[in-house]
C-alpha positions as CSV (number, residue, x, y, z in Angstrom):
1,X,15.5,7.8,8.1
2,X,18.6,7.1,10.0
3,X,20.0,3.8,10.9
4,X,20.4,4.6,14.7
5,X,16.6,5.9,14.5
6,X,14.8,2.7,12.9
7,X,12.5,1.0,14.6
8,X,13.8,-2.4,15.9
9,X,12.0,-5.3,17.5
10,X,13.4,-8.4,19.2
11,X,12.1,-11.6,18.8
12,X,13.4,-15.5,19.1
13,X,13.7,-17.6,16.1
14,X,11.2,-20.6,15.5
15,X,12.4,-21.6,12.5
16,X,14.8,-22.1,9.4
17,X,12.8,-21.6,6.5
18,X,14.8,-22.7,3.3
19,X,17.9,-20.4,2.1
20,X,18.7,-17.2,4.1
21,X,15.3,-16.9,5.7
22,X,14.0,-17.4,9.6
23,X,10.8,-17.1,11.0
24,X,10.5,-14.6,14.3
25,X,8.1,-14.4,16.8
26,X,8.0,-11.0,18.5
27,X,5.7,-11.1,21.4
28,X,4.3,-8.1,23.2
29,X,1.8,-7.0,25.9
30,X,-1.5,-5.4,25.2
31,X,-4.1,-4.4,27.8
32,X,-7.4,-6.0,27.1
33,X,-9.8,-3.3,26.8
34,X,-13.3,-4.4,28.9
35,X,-10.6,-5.9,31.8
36,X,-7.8,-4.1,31.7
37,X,-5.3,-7.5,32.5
38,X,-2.3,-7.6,30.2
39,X,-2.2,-10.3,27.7
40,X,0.4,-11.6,25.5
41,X,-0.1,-11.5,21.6
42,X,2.5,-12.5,19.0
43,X,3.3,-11.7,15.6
44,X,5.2,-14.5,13.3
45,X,7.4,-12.3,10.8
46,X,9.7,-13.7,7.9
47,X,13.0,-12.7,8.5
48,X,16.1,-12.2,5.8
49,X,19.0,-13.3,7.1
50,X,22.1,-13.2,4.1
51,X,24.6,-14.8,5.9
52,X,22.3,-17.8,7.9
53,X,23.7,-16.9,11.1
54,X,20.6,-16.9,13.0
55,X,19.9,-20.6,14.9
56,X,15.9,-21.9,16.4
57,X,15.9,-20.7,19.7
58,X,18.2,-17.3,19.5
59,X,17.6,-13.9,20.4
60,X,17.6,-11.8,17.4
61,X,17.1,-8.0,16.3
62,X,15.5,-7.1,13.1
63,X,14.7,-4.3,11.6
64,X,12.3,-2.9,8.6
65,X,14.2,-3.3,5.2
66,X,12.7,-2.7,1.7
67,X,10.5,-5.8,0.7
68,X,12.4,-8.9,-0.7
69,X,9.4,-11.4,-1.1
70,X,6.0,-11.7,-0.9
71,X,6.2,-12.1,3.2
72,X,9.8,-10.4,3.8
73,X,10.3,-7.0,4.6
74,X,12.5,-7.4,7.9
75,X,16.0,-8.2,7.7
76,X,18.3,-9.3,11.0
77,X,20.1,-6.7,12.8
78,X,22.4,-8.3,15.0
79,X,21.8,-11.9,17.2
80,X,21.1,-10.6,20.7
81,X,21.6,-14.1,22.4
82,X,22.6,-17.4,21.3
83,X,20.7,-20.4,22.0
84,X,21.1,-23.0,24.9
85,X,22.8,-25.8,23.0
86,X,21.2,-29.3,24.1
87,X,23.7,-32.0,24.8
């Protein structure tokens, strides 16, 4: 598959897990099926991240990679937005 063709998600980052690993929330809309109102369901994916660039609270792209671990098979793309720093 080609690189521009991968699927990609964006998510934000909840956590720091240990060395060059994030955890990422990717939230999306699904239409309950009796109602038909939109709800929000999110997935909580591990993340490889080589470099630790990644901070809680950015924007981040990931896409699929081969599996490193047990729980990573998504590695981080580019950091869409940076995080609001707190003063």
């Amino acid at each position: 598959m080609q690189r521009d063709m991968q699927r990609k998600l964006v998510g934000t980052v909840v956590k720091k897990s240990g060395a060059k690993t994030i955890k990422v929330v990717v939230e999306r809309k699904v239409k309950h099926p009796k109602y038909e109102k939109y709800m929000l369901r999110s997935t909580k994916l591990a993340v490889h991240d080589p470099k630790e660039l990644a901070c809680e609270g950015d924007q981040v792209e990931i896409v699929p990679c081969r599996p490193i671990s047990k729980t990573k098979s998504w590695r981080l793309s580019r950091i869409v937005q940076k995080a609001v720093a707190r003063t």
